[in-house]
MARGUGU-242528 format. One record per residue (C-alpha): residue in one letter; x negated, y, z negated. Coordinates in steps of 0.05 Angstrom, whole numbers, padded with zeros to 5 digits, always signed. Example, Ala and Ser with C-alpha at 12.3 -4.5 7.8 and 13.67 -1.06 7.14 Angstrom:
BEGIN
a-00246-00090-00156 s-00273-00021-00143 
***
This chain:
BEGIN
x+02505+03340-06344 x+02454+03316-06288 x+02461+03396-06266 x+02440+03418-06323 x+02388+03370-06319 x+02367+03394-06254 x+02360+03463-06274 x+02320+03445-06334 x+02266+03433-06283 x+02209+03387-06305 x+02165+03415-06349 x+02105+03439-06296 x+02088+03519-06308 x+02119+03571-06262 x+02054+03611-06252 x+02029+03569-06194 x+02025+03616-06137 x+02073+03575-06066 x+02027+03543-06020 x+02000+03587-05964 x+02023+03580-05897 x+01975+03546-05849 x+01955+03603-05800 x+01968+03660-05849 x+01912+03698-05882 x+01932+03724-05948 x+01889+03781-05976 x+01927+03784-06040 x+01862+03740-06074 x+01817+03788-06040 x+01841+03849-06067 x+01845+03823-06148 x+01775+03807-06131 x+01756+03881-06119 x+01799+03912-06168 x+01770+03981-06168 x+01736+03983-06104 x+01690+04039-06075 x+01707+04088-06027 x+01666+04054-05980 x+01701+03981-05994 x+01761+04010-06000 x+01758+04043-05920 x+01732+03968-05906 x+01795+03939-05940 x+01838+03991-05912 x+01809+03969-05840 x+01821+03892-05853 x+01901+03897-05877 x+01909+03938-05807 x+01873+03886-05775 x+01910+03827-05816 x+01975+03870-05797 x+01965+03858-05730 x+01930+03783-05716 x+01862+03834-05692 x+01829+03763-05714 x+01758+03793-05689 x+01764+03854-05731 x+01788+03818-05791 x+01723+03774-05790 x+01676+03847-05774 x+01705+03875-05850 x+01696+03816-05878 x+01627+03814-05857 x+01617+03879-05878 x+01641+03868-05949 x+01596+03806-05953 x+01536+03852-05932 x+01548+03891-05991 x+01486+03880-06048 x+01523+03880-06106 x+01586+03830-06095 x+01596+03787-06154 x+01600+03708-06141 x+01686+03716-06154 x+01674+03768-06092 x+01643+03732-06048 x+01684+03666-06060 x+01746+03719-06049 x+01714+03745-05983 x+01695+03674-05952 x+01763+03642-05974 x+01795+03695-05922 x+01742+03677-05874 x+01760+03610-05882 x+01832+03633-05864 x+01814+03683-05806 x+01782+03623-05779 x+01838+03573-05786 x+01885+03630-05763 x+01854+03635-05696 x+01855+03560-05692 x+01926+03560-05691 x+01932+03630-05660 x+01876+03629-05601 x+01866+03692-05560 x+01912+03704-05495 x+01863+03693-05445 x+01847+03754-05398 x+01879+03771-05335 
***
């Protein structure tokens, strides 16, 4: 009985997303926020997963201020774009640059 219980769960919905990992930057928020993008954002999102791919922290934070250049972003865009800001930032907190040799 108390595993059947314990399956049952307690009530809460299932469509909260799992907290995000301290030091990762998720563009998954940024992309629903440009859901049919421009050839021109779309290059500039193209340019930040590579850069996301591959911890190019500096790079990362060049799109993004590139997409916040843009004129026409809608307030849901920008709050997208700084929100991964806000995680390229912590990221390199956690992650800082080798230093050079």
């Amino acid at each position: 009985m108390a595993g059947v219980l314990a399956l049952a769960g307690c009530g809460k919905p299932a469509d909260k997303a799992p907290p995000r990992q301290p030091g990762v930057v998720d563009l998954a928020g940024l992309q629903q926020a440009f859901p049919t993008p421009t050839a021109e954002v779309q290059a500039g999102l193209d340019r930040l997963r590579f850069a996301t791919r591959y911890s190019q922290f500096e790079k990362e934070l060049v799109e993004l201020d590139k997409l916040l250049a843009l004129p026409d972003l809608t307030e849901p865009q920008k709050k997208a774009v700084n929100d991964v800001i806000e995680q390229v930032k912590e990221a390199i907190k956690l992650h800082p640059p080798a230093a050079a040799q």
